[in-house]
NUZA-522583 format. One record per atom (N, C-alpha, C): residue number from 1; residue in three letters; atom name; x, y, z. Coordinates in steps of 0.05 Angstrom, whole numbers. Last residue first. Layout:
<timis>
+-----+------+------+--------+--------+--------+
: pos : code : site :      X :      Y :      Z :
+-----+------+------+--------+--------+--------+
: NUM :  ala :   CA :      X :      Y :      Z :
...
+-----+------+------+--------+--------+--------+
</timis>
This chain:
<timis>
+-----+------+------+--------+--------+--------+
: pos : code : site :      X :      Y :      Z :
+-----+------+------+--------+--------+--------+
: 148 :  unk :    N :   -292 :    994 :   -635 :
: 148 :  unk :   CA :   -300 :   1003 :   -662 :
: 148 :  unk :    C :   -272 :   1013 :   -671 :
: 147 :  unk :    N :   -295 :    947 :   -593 :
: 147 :  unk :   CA :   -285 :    969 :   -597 :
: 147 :  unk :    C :   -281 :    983 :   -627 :
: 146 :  unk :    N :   -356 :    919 :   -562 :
: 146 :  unk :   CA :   -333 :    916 :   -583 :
: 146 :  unk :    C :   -323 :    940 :   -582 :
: 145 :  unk :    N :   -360 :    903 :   -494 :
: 145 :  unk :   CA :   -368 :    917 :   -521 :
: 145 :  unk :    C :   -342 :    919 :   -546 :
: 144 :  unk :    N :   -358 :    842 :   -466 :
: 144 :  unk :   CA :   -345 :    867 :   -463 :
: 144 :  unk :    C :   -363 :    878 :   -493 :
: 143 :  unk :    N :   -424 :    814 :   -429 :
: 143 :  unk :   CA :   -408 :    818 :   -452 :
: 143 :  unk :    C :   -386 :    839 :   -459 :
: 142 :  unk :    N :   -430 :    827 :   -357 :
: 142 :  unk :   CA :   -434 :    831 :   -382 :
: 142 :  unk :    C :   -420 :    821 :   -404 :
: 141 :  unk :    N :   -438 :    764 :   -324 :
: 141 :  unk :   CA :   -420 :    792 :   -331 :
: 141 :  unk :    C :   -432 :    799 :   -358 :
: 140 :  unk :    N :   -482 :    733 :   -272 :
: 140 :  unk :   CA :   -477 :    745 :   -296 :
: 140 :  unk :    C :   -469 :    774 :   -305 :
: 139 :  unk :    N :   -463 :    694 :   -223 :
: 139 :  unk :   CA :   -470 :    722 :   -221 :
: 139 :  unk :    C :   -460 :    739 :   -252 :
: 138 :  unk :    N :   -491 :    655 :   -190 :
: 138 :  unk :   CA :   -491 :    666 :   -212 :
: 138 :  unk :    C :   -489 :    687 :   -217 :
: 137 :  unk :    N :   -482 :    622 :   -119 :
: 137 :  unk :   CA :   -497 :    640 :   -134 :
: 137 :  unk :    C :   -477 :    646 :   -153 :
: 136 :  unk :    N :   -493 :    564 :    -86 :
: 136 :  unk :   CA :   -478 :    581 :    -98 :
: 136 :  unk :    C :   -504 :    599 :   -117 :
: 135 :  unk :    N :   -481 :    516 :    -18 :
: 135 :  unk :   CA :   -495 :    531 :    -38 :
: 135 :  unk :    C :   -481 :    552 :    -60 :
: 134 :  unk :    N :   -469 :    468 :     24 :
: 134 :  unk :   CA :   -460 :    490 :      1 :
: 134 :  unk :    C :   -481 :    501 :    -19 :
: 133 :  unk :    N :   -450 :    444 :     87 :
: 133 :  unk :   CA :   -469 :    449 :     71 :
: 133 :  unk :    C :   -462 :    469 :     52 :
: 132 :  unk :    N :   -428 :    386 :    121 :
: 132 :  unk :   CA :   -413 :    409 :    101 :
: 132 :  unk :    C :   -441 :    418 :     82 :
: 131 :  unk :    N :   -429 :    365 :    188 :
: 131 :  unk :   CA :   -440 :    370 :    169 :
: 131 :  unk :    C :   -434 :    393 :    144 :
: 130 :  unk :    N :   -369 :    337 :    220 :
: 130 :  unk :   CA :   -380 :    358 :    208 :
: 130 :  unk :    C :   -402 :    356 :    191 :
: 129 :  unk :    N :   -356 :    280 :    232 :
: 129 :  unk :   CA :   -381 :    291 :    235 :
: 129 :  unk :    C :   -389 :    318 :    239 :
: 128 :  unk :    N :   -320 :    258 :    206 :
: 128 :  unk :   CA :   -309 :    265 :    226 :
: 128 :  unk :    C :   -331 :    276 :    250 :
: 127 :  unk :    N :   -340 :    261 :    154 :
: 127 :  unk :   CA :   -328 :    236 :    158 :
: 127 :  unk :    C :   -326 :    239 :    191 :
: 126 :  unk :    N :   -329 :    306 :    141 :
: 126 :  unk :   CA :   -362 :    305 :    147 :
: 126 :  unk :    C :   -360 :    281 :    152 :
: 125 :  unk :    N :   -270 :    316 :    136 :
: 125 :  unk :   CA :   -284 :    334 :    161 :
: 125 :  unk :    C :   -317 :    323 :    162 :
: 124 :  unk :    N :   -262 :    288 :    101 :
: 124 :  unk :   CA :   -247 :    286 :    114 :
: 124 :  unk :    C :   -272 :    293 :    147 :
: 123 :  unk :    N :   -291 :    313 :     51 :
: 123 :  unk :   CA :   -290 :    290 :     57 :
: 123 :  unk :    C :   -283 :    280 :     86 :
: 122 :  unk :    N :   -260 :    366 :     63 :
: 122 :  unk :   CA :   -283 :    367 :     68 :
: 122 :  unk :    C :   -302 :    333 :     73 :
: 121 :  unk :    N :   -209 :    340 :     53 :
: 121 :  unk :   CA :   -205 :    368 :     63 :
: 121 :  unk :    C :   -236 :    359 :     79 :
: 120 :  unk :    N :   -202 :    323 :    -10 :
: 120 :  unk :   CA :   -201 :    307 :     21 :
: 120 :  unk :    C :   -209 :    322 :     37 :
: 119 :  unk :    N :   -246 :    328 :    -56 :
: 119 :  unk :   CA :   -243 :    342 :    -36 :
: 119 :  unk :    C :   -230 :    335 :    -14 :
: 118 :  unk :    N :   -279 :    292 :   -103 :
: 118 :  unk :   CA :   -248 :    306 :    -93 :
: 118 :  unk :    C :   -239 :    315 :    -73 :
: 117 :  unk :    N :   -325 :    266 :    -78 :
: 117 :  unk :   CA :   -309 :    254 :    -92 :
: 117 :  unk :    C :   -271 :    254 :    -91 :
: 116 :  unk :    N :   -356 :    306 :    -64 :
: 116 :  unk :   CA :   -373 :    275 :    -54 :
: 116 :  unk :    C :   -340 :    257 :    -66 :
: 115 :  unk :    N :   -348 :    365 :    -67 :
: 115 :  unk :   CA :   -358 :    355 :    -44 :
: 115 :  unk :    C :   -358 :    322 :    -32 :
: 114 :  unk :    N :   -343 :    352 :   -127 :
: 114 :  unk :   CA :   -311 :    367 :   -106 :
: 114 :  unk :    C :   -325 :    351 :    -81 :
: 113 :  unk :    N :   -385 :    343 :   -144 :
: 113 :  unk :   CA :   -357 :    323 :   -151 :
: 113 :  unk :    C :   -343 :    328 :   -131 :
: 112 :  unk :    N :   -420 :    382 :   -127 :
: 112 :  unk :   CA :   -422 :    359 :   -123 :
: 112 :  unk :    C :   -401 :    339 :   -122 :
: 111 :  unk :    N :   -390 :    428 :   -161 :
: 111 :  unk :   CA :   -395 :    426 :   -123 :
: 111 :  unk :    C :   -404 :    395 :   -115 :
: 110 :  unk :    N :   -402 :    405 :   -211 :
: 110 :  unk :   CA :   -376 :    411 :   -197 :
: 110 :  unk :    C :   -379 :    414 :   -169 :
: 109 :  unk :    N :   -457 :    410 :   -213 :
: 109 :  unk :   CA :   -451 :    374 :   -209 :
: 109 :  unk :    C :   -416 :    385 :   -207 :
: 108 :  unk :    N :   -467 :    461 :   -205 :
: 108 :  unk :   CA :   -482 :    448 :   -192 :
: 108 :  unk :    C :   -472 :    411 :   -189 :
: 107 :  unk :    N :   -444 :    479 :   -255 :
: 107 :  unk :   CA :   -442 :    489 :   -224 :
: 107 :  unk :    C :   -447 :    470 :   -203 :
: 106 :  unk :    N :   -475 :    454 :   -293 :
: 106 :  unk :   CA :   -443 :    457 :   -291 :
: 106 :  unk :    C :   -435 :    459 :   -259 :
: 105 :  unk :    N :   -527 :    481 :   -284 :
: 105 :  unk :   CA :   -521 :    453 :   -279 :
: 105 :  unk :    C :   -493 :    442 :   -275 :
: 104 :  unk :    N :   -521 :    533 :   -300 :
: 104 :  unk :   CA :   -521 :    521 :   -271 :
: 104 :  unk :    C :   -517 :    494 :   -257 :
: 103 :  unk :    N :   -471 :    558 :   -336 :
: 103 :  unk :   CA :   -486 :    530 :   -329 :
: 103 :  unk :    C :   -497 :    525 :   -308 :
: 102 :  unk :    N :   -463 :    624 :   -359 :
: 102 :  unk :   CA :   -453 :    605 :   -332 :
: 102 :  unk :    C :   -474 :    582 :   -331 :
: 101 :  unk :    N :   -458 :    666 :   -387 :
: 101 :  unk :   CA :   -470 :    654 :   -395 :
: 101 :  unk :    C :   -462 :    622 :   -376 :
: 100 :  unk :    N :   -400 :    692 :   -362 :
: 100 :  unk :   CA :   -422 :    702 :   -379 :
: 100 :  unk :    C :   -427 :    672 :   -379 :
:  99 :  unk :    N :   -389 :    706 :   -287 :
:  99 :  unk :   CA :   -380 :    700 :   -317 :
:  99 :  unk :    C :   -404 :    703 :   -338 :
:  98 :  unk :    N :   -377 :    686 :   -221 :
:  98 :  unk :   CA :   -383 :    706 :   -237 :
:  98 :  unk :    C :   -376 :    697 :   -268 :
:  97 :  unk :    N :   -408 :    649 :   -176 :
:  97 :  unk :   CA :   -384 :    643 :   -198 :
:  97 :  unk :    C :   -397 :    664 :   -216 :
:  96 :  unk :    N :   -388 :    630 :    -98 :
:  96 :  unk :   CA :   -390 :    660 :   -125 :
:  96 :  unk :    C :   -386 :    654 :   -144 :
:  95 :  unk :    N :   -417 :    591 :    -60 :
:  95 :  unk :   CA :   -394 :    587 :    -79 :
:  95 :  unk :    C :   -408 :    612 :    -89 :
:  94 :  unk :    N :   -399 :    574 :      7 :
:  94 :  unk :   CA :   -425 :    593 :     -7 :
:  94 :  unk :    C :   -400 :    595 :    -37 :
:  93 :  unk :    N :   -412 :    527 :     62 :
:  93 :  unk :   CA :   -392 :    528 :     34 :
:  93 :  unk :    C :   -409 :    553 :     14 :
:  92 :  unk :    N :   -409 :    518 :    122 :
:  92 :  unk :   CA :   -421 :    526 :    103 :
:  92 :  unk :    C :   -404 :    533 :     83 :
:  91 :  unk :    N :   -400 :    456 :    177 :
:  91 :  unk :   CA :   -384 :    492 :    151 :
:  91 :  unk :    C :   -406 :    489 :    132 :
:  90 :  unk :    N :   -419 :    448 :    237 :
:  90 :  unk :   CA :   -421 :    448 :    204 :
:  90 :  unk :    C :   -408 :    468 :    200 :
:  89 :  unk :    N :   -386 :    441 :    284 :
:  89 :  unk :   CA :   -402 :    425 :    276 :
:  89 :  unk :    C :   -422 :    416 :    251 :
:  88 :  unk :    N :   -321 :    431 :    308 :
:  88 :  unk :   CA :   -333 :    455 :    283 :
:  88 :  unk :    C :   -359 :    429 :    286 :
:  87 :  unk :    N :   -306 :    438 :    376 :
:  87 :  unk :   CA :   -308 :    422 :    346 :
:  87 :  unk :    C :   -324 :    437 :    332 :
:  86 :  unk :    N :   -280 :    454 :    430 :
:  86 :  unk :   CA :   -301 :    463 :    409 :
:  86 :  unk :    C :   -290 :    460 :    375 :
:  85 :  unk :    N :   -284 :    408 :    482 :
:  85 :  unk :   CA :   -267 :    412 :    457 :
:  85 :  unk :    C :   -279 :    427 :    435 :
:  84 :  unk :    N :   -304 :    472 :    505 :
:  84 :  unk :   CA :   -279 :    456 :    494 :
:  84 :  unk :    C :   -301 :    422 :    496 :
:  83 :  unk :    N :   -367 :    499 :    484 :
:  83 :  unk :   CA :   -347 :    494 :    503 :
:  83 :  unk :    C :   -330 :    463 :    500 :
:  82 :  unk :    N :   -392 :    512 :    440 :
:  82 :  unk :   CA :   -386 :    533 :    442 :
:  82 :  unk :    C :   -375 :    518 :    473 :
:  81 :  unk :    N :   -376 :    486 :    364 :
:  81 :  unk :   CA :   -383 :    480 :    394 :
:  81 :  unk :    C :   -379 :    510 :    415 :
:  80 :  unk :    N :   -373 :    531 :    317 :
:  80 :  unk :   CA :   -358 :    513 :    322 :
:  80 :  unk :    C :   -386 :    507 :    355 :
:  79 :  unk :    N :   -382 :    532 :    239 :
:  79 :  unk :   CA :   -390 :    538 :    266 :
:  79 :  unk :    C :   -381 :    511 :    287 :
:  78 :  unk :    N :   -351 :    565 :    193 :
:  78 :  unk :   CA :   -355 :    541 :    206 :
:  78 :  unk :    C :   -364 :    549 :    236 :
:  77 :  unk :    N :   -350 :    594 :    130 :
:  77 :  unk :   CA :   -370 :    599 :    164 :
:  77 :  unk :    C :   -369 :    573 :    164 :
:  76 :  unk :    N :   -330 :    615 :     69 :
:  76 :  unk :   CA :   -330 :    591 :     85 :
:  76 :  unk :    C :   -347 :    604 :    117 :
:  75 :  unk :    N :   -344 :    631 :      1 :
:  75 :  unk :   CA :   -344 :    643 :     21 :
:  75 :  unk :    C :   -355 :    613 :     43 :
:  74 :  unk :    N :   -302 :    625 :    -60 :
:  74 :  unk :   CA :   -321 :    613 :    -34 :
:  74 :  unk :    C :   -323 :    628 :    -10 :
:  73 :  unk :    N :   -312 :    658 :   -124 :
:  73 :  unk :   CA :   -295 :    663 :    -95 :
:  73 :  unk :    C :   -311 :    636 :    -73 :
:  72 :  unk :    N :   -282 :    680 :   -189 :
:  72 :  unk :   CA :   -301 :    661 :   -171 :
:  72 :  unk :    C :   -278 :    670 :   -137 :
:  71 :  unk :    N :   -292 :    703 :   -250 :
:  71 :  unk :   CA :   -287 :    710 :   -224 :
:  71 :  unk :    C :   -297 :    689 :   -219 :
:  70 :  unk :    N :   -304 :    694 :   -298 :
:  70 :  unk :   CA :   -282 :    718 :   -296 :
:  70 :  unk :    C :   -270 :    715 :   -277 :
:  69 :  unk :    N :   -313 :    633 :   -336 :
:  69 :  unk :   CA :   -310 :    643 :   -312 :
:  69 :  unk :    C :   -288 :    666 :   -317 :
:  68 :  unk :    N :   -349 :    606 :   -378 :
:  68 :  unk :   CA :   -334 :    634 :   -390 :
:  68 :  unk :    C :   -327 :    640 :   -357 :
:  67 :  unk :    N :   -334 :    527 :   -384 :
:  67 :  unk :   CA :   -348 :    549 :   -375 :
:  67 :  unk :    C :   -334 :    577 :   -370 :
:  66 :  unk :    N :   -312 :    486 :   -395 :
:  66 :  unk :   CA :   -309 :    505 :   -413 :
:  66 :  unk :    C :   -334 :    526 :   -403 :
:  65 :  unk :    N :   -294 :    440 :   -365 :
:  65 :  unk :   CA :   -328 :    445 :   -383 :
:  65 :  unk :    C :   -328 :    472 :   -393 :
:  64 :  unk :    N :   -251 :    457 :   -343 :
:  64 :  unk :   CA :   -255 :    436 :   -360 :
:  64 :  unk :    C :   -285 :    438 :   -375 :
:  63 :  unk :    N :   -276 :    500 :   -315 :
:  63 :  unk :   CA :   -252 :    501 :   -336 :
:  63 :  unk :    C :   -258 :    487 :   -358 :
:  62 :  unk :    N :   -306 :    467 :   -276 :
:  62 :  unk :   CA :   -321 :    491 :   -288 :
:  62 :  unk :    C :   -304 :    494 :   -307 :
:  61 :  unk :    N :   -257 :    440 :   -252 :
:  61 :  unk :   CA :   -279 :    428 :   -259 :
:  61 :  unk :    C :   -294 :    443 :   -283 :
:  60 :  unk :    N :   -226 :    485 :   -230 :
:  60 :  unk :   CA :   -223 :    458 :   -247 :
:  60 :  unk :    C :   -240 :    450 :   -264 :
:  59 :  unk :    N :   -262 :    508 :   -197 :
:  59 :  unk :   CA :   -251 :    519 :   -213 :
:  59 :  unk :    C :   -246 :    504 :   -234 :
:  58 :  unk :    N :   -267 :    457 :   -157 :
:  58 :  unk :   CA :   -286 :    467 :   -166 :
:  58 :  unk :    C :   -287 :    490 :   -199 :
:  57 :  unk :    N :   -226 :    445 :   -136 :
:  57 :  unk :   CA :   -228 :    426 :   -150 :
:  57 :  unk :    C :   -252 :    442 :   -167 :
:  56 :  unk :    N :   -209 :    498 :   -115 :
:  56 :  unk :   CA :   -184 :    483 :   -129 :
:  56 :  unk :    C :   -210 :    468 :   -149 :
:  55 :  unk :    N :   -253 :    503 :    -71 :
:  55 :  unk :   CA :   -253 :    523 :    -92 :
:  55 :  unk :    C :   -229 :    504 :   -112 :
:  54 :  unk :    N :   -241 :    457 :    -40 :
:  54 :  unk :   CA :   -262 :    450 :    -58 :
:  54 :  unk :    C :   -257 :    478 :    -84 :
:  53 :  unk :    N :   -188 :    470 :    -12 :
:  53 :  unk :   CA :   -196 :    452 :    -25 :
:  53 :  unk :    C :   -213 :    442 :    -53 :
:  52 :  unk :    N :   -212 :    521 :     16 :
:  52 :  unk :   CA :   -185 :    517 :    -18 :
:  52 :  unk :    C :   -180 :    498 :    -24 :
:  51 :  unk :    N :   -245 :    504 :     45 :
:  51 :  unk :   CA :   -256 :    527 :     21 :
:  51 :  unk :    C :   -233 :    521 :      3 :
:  50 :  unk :    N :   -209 :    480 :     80 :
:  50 :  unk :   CA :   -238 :    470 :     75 :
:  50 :  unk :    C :   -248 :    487 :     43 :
:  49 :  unk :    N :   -172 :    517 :    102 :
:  49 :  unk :   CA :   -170 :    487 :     83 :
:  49 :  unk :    C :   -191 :    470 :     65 :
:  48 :  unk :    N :   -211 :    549 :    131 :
:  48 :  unk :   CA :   -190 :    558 :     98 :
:  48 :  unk :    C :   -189 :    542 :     86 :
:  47 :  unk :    N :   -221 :    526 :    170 :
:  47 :  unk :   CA :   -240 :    535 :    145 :
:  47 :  unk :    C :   -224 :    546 :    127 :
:  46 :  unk :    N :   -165 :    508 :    186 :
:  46 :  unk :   CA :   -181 :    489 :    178 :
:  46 :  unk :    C :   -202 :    498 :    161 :
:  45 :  unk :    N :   -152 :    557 :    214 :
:  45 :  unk :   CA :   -146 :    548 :    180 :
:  45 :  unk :    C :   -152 :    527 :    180 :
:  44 :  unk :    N :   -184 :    571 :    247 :
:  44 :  unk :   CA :   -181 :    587 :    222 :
:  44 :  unk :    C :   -171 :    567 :    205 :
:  43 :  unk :    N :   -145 :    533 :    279 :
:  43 :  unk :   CA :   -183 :    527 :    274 :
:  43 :  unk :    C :   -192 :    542 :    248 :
:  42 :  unk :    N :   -103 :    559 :    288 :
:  42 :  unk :   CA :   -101 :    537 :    274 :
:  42 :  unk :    C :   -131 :    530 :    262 :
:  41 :  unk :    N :   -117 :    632 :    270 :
:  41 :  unk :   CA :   -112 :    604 :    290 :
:  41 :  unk :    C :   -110 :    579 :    281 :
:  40 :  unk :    N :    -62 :    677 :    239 :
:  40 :  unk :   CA :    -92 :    660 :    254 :
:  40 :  unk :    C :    -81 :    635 :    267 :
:  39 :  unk :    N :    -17 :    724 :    276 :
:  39 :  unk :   CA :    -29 :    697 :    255 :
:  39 :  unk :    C :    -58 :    692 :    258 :
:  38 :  unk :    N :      3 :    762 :    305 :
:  38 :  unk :   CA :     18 :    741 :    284 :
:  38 :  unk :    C :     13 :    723 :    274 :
:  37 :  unk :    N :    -40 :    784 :    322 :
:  37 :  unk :   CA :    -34 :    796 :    305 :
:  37 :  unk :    C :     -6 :    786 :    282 :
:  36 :  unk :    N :    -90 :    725 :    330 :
:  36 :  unk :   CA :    -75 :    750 :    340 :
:  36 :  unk :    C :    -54 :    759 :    319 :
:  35 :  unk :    N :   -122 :    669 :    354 :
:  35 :  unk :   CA :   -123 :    686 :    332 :
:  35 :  unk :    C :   -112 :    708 :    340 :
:  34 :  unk :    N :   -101 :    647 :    419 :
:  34 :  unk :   CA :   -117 :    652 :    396 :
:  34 :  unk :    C :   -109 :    671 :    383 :
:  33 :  unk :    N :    -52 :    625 :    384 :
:  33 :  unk :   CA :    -73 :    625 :    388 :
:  33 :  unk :    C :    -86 :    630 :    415 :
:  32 :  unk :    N :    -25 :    646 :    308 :
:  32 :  unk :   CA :    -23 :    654 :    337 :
:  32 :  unk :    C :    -47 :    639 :    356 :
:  31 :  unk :    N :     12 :    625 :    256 :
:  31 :  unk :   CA :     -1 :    623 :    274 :
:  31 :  unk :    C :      1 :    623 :    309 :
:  30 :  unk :    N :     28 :    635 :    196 :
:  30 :  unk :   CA :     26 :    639 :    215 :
:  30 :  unk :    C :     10 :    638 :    243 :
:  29 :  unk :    N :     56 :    592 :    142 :
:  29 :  unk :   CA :     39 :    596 :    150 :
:  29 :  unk :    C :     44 :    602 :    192 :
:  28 :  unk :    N :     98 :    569 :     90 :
:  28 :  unk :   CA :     95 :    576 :    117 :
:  28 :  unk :    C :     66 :    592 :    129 :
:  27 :  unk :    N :    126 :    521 :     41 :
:  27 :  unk :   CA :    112 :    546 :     44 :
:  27 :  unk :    C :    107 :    550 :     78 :
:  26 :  unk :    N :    153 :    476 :     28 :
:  26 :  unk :   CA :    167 :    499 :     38 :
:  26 :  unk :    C :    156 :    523 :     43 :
:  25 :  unk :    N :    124 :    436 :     27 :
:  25 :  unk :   CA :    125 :    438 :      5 :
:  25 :  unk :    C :    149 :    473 :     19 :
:  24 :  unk :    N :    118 :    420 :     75 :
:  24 :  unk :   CA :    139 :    397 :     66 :
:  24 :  unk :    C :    147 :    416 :     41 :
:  23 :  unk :    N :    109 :    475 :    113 :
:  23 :  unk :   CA :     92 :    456 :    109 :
:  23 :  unk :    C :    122 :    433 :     88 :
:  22 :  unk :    N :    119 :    506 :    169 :
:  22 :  unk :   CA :    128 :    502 :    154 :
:  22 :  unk :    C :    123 :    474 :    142 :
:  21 :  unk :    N :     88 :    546 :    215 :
:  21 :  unk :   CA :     79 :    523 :    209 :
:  21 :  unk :    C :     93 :    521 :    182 :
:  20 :  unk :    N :    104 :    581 :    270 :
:  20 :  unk :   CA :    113 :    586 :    242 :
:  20 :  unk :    C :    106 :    561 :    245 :
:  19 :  unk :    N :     72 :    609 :    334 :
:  19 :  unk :   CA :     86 :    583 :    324 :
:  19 :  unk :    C :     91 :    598 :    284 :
:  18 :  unk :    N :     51 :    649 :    395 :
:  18 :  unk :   CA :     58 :    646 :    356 :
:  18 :  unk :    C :     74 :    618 :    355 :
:  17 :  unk :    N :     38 :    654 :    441 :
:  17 :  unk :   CA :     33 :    625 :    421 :
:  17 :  unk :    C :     35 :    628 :    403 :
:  16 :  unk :    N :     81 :    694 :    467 :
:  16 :  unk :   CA :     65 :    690 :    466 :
:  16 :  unk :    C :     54 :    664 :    457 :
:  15 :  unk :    N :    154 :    681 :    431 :
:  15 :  unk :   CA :    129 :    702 :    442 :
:  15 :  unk :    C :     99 :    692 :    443 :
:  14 :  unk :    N :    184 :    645 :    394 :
:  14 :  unk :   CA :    200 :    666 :    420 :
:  14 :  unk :    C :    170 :    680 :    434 :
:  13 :  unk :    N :    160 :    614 :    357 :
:  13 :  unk :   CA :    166 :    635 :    351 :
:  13 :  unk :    C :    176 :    662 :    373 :
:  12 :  unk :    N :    162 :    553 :    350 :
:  12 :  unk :   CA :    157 :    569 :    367 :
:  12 :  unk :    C :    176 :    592 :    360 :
:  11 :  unk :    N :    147 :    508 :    292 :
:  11 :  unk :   CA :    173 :    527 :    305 :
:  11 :  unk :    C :    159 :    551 :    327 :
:  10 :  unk :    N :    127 :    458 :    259 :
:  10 :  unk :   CA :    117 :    479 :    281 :
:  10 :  unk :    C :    140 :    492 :    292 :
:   9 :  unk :    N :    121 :    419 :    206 :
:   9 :  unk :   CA :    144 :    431 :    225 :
:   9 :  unk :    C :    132 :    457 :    236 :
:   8 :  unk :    N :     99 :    372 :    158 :
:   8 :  unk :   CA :    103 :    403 :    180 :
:   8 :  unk :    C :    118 :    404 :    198 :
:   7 :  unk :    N :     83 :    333 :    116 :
:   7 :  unk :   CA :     98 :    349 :    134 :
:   7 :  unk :    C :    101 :    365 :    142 :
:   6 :  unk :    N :     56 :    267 :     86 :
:   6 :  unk :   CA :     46 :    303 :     78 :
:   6 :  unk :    C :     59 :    316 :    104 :
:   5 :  unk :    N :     41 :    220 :     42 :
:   5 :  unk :   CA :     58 :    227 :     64 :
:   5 :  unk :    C :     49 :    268 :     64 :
:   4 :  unk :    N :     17 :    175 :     19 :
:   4 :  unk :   CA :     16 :    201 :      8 :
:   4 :  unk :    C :     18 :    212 :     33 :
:   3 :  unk :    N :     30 :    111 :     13 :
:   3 :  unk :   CA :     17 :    134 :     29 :
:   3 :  unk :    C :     32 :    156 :      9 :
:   2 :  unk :    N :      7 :     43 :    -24 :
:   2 :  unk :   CA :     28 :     71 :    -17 :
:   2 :  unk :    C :     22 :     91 :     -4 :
:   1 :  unk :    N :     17 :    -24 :      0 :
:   1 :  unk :   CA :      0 :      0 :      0 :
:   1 :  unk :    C :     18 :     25 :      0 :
+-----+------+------+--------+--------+--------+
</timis>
């Protein structure tokens, strides 16, 4: 059996609970907790993880079907427990996909694929007994005008 190995490295950062989270791939990420002016919190970025997950596969997806995207954004809200261990108990997934002449249906079986298929991130977390709920809105661009 092969694993798909994945690394960090937490470095205390001399002060307070900042830590530097240096991931395998060499990128870094800050974190204070709670949430403070050298970082977010680790909990923060689990809804991060959660949204850049699915936005990745979701973009993708809409590409590949050749859909006219200008813009797209996820907007994430996980709600958590409100005494320790406070576990997220659903995230809301709100997808933006700006562009001309946009598939809803397109839309609609990409959030599905990402959610039920690609997504470890979110797979991961409704596995864990997050409920992941998503919705999205259309948001039609104009045509540019020709330039005479």
């Amino acid at each position: 059996m092969s694993y798909n190995l994945k690394k960090a490295t937490l470095t205390w950062e001399g002060h307070d609970l900042a830590f530097a989270a240096t991931g395998g791939s060499g990128h870094t990420i800050h974190f204070g907790n709670p949430a403070g002016p050298n970082g977010g919190s680790p909990m923060e970025a689990i809804v991060m993880a959660s949204g850049g997950c699915t936005a990745s596969d979701v973009i993708d997806i809409l590409r590949k079907k050749r859909q006219d995207v200008t813009g797209f954004e996820v907007n994430v809200v996980g709600t958590r427990n409100a005494e320790p261990p406070m576990l997220y108990t659903e995230i809301d997934l709100e997808y933006v996909v700006r562009g001309r002449h946009i598939d809803p249906t397109a839309v609609a079986r990409a959030i599905e694929l990402s959610l039920t298929k690609y997504c470890s991130v979110n797979i991961m977390l409704e596995k864990g007994g997050v409920k992941i709920n998503s919705r999205y809105r259309i948001e039609e661009e104009a045509a540019e005008a020709a330039v005479a």
